[in-house]
Chimera marker file (.cmm) of the C-alpha trace (Angstrom):
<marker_set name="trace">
<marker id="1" x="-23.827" y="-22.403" z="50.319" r="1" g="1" b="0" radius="0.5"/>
<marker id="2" x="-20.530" y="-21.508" z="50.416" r="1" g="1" b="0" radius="0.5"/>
<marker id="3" x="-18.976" y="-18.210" z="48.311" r="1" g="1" b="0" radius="0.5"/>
<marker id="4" x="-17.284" y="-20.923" z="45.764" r="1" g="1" b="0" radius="0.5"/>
<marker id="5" x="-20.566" y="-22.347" z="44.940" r="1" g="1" b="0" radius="0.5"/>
<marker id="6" x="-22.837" y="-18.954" z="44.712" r="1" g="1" b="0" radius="0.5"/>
<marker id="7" x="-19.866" y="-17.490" z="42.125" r="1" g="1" b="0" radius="0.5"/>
<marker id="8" x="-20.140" y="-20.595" z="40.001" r="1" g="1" b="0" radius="0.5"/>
<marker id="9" x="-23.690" y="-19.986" z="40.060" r="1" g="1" b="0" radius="0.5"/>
<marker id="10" x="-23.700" y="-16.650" z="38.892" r="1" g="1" b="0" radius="0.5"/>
<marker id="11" x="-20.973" y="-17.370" z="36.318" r="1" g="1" b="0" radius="0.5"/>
<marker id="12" x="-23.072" y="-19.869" z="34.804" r="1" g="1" b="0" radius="0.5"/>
<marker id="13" x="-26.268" y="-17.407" z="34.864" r="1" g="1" b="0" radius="0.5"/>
<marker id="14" x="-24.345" y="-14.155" z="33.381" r="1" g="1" b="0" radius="0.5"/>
<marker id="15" x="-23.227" y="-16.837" z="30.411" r="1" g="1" b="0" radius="0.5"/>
<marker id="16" x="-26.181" y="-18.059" z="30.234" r="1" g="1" b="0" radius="0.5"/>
<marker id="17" x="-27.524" y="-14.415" z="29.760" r="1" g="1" b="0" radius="0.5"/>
<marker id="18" x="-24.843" y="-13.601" z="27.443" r="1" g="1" b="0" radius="0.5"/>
<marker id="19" x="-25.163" y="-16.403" z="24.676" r="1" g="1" b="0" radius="0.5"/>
<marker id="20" x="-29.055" y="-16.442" z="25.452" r="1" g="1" b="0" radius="0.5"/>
<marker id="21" x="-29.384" y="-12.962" z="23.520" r="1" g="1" b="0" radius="0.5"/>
<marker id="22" x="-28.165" y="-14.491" z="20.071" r="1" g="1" b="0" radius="0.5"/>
<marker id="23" x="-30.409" y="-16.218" z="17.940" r="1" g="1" b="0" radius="0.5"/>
<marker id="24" x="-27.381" y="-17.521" z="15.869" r="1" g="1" b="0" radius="0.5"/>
<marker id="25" x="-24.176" y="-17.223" z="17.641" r="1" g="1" b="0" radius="0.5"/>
<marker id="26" x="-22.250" y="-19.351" z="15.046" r="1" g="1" b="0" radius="0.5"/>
<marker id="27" x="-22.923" y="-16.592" z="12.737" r="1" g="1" b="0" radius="0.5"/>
<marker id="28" x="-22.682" y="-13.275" z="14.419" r="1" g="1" b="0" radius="0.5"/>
<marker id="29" x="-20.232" y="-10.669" z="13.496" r="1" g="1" b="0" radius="0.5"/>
<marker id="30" x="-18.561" y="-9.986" z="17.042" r="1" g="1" b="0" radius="0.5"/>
<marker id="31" x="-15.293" y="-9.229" z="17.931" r="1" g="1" b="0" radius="0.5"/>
<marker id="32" x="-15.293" y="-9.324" z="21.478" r="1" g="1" b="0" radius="0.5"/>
<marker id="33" x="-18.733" y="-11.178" z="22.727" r="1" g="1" b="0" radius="0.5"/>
<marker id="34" x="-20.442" y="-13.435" z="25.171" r="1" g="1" b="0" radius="0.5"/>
<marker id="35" x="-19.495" y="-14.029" z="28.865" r="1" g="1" b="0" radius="0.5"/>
<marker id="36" x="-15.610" y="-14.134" z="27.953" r="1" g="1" b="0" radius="0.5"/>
<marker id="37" x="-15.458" y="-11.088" z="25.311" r="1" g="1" b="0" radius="0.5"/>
<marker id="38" x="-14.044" y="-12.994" z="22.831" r="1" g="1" b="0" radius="0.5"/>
<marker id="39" x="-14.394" y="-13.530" z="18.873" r="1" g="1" b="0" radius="0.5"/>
<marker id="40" x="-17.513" y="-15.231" z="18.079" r="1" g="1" b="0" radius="0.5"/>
<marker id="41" x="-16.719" y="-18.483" z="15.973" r="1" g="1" b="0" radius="0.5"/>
<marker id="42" x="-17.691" y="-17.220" z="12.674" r="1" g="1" b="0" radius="0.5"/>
<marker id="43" x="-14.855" y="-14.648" z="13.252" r="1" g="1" b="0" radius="0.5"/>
<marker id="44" x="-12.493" y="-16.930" z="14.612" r="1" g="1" b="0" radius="0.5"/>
<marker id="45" x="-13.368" y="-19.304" z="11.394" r="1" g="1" b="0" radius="0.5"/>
<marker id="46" x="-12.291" y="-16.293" z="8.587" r="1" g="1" b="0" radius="0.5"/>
<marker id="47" x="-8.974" y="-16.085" z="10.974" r="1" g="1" b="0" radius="0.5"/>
<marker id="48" x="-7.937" y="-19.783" z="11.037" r="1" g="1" b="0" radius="0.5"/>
<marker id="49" x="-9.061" y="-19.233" z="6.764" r="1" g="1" b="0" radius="0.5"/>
<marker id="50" x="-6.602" y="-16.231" z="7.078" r="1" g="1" b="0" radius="0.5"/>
<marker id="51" x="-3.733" y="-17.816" z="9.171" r="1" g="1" b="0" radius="0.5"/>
<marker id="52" x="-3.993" y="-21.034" z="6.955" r="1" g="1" b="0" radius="0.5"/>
<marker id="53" x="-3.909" y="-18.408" z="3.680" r="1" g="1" b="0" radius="0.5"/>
<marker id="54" x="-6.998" y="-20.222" z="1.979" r="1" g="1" b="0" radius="0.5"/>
<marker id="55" x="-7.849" y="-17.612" z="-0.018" r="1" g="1" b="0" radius="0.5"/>
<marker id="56" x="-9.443" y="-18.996" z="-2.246" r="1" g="1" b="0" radius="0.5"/>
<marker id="57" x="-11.952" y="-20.264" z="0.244" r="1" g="1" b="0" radius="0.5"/>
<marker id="58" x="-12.315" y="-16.607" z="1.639" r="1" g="1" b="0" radius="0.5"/>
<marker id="59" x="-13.452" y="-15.645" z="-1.871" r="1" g="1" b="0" radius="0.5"/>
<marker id="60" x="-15.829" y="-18.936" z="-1.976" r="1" g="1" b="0" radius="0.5"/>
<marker id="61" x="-17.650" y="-16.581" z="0.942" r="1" g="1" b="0" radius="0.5"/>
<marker id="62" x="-18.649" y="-14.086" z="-1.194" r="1" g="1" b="0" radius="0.5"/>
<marker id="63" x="-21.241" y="-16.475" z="-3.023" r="1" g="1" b="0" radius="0.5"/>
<marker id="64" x="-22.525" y="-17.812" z="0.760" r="1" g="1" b="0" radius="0.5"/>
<marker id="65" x="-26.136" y="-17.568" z="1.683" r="1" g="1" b="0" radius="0.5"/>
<marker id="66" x="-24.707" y="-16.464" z="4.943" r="1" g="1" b="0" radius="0.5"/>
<marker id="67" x="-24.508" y="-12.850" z="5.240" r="1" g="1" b="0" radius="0.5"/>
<marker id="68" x="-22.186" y="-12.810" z="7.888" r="1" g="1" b="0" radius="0.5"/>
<marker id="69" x="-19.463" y="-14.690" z="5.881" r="1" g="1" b="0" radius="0.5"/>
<marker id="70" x="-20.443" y="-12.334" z="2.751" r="1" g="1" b="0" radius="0.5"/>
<marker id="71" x="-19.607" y="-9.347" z="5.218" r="1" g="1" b="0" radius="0.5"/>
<marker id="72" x="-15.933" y="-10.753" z="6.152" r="1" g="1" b="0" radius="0.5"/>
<marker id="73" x="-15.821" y="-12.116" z="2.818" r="1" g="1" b="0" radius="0.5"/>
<marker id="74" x="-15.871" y="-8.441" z="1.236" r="1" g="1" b="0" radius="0.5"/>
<marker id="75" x="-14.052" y="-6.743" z="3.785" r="1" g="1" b="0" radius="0.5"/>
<marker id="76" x="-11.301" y="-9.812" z="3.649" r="1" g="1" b="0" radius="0.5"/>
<marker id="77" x="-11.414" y="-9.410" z="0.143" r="1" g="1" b="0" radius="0.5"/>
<marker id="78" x="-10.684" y="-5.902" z="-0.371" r="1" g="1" b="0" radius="0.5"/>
<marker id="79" x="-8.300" y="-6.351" z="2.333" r="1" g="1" b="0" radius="0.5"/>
<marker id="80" x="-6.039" y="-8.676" z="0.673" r="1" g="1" b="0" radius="0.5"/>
<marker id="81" x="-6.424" y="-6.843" z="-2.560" r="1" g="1" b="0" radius="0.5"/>
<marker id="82" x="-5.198" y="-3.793" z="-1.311" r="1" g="1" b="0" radius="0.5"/>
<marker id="83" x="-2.305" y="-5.920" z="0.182" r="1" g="1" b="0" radius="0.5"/>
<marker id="84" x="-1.091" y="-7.194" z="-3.301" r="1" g="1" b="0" radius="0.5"/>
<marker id="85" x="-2.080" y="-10.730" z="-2.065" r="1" g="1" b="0" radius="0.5"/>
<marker id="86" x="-5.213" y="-11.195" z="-4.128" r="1" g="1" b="0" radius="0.5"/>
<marker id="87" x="-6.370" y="-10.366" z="-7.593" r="1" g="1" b="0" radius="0.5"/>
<marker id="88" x="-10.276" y="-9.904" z="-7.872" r="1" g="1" b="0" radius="0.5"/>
<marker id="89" x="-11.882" y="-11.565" z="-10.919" r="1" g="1" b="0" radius="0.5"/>
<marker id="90" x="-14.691" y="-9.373" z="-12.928" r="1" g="1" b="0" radius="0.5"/>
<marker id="91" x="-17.225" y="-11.670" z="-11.118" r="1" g="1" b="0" radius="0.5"/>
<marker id="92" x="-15.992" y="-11.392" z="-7.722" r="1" g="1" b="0" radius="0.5"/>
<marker id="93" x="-15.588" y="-7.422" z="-8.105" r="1" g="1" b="0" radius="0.5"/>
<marker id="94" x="-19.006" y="-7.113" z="-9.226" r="1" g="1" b="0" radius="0.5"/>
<marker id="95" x="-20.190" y="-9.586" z="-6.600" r="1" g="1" b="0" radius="0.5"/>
<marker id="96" x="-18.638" y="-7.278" z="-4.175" r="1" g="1" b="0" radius="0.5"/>
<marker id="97" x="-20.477" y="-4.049" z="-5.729" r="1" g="1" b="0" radius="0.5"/>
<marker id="98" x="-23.785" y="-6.139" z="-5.465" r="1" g="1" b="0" radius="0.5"/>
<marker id="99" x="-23.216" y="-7.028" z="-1.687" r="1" g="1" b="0" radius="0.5"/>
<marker id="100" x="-22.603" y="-3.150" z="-1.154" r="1" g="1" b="0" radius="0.5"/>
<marker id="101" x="-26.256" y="-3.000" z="-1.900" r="1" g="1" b="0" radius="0.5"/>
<marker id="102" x="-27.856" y="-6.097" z="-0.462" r="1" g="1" b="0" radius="0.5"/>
<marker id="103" x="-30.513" y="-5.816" z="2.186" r="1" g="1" b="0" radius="0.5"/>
<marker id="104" x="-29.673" y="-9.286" z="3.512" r="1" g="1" b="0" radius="0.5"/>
<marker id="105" x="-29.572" y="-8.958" z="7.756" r="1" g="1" b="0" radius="0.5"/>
<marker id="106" x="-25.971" y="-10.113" z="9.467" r="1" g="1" b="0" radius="0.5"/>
<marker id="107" x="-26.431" y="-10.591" z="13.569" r="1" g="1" b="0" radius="0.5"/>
<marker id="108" x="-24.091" y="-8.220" z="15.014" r="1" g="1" b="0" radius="0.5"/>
<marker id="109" x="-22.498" y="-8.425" z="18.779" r="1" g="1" b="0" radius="0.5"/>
<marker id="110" x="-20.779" y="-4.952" z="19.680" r="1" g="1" b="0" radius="0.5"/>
<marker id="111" x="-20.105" y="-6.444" z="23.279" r="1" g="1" b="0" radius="0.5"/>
<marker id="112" x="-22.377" y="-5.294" z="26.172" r="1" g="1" b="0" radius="0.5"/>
<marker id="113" x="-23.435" y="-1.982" z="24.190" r="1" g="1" b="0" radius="0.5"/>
<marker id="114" x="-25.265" y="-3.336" z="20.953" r="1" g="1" b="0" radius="0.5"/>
<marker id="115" x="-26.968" y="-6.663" z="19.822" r="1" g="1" b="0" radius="0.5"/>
<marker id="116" x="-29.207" y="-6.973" z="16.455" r="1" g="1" b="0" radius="0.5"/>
<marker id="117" x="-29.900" y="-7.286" z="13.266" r="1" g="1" b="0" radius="0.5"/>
<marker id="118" x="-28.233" y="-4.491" z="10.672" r="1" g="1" b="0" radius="0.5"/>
<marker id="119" x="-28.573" y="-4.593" z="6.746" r="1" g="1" b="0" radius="0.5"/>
<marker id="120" x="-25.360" y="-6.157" z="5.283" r="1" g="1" b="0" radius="0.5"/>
<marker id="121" x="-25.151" y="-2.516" z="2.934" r="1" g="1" b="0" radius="0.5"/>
<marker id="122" x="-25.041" y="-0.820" z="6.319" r="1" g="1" b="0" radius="0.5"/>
<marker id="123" x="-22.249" y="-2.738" z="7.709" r="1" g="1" b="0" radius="0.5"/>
<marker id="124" x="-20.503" y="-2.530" z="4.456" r="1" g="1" b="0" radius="0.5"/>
<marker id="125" x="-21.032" y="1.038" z="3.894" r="1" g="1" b="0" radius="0.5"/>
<marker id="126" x="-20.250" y="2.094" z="7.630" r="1" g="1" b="0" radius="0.5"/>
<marker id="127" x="-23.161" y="3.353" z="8.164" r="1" g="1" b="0" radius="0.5"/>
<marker id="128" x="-24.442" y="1.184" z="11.264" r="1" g="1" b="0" radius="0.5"/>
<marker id="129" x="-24.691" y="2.787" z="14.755" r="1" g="1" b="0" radius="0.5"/>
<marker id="130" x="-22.363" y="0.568" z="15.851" r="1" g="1" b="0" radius="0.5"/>
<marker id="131" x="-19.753" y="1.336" z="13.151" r="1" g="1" b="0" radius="0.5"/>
<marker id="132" x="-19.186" y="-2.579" z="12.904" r="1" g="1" b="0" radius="0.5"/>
<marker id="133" x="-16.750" y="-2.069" z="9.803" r="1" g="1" b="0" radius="0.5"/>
<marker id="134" x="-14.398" y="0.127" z="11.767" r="1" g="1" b="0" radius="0.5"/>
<marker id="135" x="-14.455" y="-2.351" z="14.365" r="1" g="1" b="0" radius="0.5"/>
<marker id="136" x="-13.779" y="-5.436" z="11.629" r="1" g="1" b="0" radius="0.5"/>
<marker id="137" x="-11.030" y="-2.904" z="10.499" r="1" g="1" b="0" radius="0.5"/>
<marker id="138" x="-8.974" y="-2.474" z="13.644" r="1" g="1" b="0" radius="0.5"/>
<marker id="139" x="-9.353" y="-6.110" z="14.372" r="1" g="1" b="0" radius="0.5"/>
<marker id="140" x="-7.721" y="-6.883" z="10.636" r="1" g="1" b="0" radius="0.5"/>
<marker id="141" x="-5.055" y="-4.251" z="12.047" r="1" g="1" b="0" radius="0.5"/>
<marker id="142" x="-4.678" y="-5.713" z="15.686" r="1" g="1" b="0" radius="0.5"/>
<marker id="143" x="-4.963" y="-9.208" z="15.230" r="1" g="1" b="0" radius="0.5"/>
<marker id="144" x="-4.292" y="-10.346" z="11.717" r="1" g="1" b="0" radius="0.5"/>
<marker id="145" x="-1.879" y="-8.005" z="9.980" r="1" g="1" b="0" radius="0.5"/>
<marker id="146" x="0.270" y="-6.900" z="13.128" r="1" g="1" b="0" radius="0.5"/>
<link id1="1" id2="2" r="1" g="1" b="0" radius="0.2"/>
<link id1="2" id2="3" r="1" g="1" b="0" radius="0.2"/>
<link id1="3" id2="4" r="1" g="1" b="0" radius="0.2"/>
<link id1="4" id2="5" r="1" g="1" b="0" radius="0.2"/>
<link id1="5" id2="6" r="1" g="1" b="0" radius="0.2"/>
<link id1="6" id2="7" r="1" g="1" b="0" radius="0.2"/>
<link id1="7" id2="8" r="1" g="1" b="0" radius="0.2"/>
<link id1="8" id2="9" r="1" g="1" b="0" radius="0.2"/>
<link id1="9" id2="10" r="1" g="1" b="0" radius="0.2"/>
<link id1="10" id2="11" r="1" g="1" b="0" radius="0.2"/>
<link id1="11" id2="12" r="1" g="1" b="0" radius="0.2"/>
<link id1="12" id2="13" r="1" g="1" b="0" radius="0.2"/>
<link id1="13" id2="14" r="1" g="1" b="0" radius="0.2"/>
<link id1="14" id2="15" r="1" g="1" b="0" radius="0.2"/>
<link id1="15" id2="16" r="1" g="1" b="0" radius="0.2"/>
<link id1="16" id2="17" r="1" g="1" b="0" radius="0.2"/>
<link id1="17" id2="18" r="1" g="1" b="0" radius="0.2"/>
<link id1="18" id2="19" r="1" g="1" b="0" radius="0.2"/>
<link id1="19" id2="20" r="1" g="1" b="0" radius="0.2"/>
<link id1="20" id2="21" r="1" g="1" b="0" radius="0.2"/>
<link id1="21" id2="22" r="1" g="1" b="0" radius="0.2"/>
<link id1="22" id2="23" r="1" g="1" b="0" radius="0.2"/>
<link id1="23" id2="24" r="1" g="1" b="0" radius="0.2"/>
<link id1="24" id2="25" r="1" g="1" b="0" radius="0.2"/>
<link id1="25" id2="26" r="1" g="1" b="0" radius="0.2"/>
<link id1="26" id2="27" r="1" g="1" b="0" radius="0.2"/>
<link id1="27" id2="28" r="1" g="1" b="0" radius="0.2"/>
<link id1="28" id2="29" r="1" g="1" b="0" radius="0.2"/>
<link id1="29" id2="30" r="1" g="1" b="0" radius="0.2"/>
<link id1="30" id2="31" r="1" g="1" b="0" radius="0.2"/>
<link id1="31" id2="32" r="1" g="1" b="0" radius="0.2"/>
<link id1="32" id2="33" r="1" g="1" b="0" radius="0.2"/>
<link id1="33" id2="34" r="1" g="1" b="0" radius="0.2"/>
<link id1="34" id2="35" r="1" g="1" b="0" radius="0.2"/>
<link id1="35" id2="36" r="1" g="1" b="0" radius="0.2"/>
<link id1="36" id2="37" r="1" g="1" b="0" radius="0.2"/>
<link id1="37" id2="38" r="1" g="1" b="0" radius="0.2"/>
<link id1="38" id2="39" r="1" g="1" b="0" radius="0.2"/>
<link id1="39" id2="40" r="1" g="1" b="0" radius="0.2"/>
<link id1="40" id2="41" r="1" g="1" b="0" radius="0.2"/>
<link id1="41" id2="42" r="1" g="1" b="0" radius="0.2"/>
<link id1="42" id2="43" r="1" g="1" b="0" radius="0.2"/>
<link id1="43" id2="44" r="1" g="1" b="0" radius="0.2"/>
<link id1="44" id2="45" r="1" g="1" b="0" radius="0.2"/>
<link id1="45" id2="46" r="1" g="1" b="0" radius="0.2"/>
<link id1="46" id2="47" r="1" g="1" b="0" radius="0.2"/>
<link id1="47" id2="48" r="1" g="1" b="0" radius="0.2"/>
<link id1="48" id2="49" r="1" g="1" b="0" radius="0.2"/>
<link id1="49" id2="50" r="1" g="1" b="0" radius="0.2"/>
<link id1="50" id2="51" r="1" g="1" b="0" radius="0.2"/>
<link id1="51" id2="52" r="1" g="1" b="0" radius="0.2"/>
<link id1="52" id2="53" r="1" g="1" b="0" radius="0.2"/>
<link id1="53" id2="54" r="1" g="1" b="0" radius="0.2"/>
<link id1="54" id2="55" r="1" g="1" b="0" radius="0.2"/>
<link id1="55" id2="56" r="1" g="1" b="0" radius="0.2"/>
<link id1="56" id2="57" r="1" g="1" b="0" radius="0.2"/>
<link id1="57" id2="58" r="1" g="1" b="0" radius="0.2"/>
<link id1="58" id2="59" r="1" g="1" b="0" radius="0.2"/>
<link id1="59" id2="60" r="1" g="1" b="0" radius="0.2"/>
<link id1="60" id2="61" r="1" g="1" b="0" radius="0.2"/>
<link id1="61" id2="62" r="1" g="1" b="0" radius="0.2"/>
<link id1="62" id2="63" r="1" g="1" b="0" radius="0.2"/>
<link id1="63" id2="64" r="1" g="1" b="0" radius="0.2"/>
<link id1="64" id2="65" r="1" g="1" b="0" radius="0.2"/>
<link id1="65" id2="66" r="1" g="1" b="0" radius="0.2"/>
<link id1="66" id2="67" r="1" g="1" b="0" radius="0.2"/>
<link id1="67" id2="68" r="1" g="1" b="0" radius="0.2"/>
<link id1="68" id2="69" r="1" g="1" b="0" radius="0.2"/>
<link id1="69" id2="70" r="1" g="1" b="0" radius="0.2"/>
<link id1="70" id2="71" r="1" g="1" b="0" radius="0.2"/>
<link id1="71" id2="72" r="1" g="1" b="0" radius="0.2"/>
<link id1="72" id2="73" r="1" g="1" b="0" radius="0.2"/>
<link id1="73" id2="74" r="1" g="1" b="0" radius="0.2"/>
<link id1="74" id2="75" r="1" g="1" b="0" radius="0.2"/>
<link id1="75" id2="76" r="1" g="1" b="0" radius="0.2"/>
<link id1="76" id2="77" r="1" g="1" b="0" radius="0.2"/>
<link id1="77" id2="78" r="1" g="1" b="0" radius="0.2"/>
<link id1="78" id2="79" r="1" g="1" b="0" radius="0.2"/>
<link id1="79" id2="80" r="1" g="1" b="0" radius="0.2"/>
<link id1="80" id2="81" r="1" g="1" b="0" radius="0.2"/>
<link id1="81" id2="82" r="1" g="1" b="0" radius="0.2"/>
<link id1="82" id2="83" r="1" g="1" b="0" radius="0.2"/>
<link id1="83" id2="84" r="1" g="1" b="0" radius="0.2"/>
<link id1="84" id2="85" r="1" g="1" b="0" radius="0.2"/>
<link id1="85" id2="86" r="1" g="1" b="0" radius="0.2"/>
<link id1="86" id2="87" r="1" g="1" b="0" radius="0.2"/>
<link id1="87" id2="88" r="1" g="1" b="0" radius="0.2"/>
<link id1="88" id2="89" r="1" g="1" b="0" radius="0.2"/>
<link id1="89" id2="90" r="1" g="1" b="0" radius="0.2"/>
<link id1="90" id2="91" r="1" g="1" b="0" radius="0.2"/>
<link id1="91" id2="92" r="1" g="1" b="0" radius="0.2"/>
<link id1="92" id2="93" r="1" g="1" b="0" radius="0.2"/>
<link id1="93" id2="94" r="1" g="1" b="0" radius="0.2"/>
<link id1="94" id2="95" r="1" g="1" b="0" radius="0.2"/>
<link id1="95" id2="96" r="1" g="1" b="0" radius="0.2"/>
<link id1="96" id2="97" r="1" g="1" b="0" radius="0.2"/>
<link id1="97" id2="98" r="1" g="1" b="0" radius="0.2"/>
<link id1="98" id2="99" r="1" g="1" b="0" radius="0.2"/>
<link id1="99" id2="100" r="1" g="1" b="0" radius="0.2"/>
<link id1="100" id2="101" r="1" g="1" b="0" radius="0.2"/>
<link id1="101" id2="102" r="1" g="1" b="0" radius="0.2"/>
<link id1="102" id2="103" r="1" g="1" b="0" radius="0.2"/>
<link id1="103" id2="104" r="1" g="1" b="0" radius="0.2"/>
<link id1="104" id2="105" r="1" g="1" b="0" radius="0.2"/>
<link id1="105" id2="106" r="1" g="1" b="0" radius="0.2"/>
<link id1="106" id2="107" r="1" g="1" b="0" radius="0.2"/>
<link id1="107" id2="108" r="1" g="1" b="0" radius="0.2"/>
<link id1="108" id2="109" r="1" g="1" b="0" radius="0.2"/>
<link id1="109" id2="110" r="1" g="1" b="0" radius="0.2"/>
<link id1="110" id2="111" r="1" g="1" b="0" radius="0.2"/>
<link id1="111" id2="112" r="1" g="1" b="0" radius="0.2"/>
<link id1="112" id2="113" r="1" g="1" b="0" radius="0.2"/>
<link id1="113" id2="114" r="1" g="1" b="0" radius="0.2"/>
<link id1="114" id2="115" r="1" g="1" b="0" radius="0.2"/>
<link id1="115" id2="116" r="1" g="1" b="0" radius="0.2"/>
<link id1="116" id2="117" r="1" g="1" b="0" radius="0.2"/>
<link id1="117" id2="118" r="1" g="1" b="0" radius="0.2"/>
<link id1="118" id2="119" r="1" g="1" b="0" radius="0.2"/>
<link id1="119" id2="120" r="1" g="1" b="0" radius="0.2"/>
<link id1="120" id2="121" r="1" g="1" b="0" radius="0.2"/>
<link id1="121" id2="122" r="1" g="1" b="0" radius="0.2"/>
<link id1="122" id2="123" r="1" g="1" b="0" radius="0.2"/>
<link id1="123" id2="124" r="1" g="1" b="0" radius="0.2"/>
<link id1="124" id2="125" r="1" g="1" b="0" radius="0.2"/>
<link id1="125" id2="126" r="1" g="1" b="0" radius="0.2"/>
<link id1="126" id2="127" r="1" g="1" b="0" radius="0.2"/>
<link id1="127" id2="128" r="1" g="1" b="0" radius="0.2"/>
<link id1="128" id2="129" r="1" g="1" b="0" radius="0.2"/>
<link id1="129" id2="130" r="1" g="1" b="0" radius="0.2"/>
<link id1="130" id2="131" r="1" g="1" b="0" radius="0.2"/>
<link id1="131" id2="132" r="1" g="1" b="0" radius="0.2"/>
<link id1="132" id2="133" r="1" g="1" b="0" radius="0.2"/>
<link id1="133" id2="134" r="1" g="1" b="0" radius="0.2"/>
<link id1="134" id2="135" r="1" g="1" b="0" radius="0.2"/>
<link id1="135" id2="136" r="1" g="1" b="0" radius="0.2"/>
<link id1="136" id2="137" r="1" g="1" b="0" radius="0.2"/>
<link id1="137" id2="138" r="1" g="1" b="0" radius="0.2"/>
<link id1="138" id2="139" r="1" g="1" b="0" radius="0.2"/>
<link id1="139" id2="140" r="1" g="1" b="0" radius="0.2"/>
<link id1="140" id2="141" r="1" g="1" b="0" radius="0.2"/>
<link id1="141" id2="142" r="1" g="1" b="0" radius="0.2"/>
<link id1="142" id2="143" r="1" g="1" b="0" radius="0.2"/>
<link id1="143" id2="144" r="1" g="1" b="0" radius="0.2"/>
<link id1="144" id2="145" r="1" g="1" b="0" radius="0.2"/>
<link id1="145" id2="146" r="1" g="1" b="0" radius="0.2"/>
</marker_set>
């Protein structure tokens, strides 16, 4: 075996590795993840929503059964409110407070240092070991509003 073929091989294993540790990748809040560090695709999804400005599917989020997207959802939300882009309705405020309280479980990838499961009132509150809301923060400020 030559030294092309053994470094494919281990590239494929470390990915392999990498992606193997999720048990929903689709839906893990990760900002730099798997083999290649990079957004995982729920992230990547709430930016295209962003880029495209479809707020009003953003807001949709907030009623999800998906945890994850009610995390982004809320953050995006306040986000854009604070931004004078987005007016909150009664519902979707209170929606928002109820979320700040939910014990739902959002899969959360903090690279090579942290993978699991964290409440959803955690994340929100910032009050995860992994401070996953300051991270969603300086991505908002790095990547989306530069």
């Amino acid at each position: 075996m030559n030294l092309k073929n053994i470094t494919l091989i281990i590239f494929v294993l470390s990915t392999f590795c990498c992606y193997s540790q999720f048990k929903d990748y689709n839906n893990t809040i990760g900002f730099m993840c798997g083999g290649a560090g990079s957004p995982t695709p729920i992230v990547n999804k709430v930016y295209n929503l962003l880029e495209e400005k479809k707020y009003e599917e953003i807001t949709s989020m907030l009623y999800s059964e998906n945890p994850a997207e009610n995390f982004l959802a809320v953050i995006l939300c306040e986000k854009l409110k604070e931004n004078g882009v987005l007016i909150l309705s009664e519902k979707q405020s209170k929606r928002i407070a109820k979320l700040y309280k939910s014990n739902k479980k959002v899969e959360v990838c903090g690279g090579c240092t942290f993978m699991g499961f964290v409440k959803l009132s955690l994340l929100l509150n910032n009050k995860d070991e992994n401070k996953t809301r300051e991270d969603t923060d300086e991505w908002l400020k790095d990547v989306v509003w530069k």
